[in-house]
C-alpha positions in Angstrom: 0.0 0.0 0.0 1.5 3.4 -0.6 2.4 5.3 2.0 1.5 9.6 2.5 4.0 12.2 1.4 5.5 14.7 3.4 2.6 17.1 2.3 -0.2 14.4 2.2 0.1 13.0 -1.1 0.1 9.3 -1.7 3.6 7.8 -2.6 3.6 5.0 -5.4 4.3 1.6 -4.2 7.5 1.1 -3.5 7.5 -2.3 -5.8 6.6 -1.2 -9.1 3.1 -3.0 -10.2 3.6 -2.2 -13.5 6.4 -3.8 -15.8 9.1 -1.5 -18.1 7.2 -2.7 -21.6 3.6 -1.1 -19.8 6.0 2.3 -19.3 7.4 2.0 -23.1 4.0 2.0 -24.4 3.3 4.6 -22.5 5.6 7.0 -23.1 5.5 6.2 -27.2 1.7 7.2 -27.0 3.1 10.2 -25.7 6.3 10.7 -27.9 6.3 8.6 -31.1 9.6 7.8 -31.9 12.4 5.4 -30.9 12.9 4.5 -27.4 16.7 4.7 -25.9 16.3 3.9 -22.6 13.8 2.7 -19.7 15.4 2.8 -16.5 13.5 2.7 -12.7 14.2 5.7 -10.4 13.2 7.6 -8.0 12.0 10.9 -8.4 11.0 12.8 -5.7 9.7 10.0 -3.5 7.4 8.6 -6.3 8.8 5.0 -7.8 9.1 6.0 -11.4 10.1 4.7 -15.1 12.3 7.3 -16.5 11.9 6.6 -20.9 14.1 8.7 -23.2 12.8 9.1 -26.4 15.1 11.2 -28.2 15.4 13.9 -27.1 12.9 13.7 -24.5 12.1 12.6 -21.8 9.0 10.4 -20.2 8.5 10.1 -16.4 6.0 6.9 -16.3 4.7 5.8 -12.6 5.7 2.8 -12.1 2.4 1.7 -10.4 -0.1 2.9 -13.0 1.4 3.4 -16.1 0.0 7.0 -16.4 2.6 9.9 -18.1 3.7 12.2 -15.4 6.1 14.2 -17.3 7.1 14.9 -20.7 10.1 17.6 -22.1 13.3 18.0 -23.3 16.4 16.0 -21.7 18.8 17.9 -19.8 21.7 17.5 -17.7 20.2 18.0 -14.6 17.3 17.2 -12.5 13.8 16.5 -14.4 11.1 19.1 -14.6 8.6 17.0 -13.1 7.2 18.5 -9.5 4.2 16.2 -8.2 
């Protein structure tokens, strides 16, 4: 069961429920083009797929498969605030 944020919100499991091909299909319905990486993170307290698709990148939840983020990759930190 996910657990509350610091302000309240709920937290994703901290298993991801839902596998890296769910998170690839995802993030090509948002950005159609070819996938370069899927990799599992962390960001800020949410369990996460991170999916670079060219230039851009796709922060998937790793619980329900629903597009939290989309822009342009950078080197730092993603844009993605919950």
């Amino acid at each position: 069961m996910a657990s509350p944020g610091a302000e309240g919100r709920p937290r994703t499991s901290p298993v991801p429920t839902g596998p890296p091909e769910q998170a690839k299909a995802a993030a090509l319905a948002a950005v159609p083009d070819t996938v370069t990486s899927v990799q599992l993170g962390n960001e800020n307290g949410f369990l996460v797929y991170d999916v670079t698709i060219g230039n851009q990148e796709v922060i998937v939840d790793a619980g329900n498969g629903r597009v939290l983020y989309q822009g342009a990759v950078d080197a730092g930190e993603s844009g993605w605030e919950p």
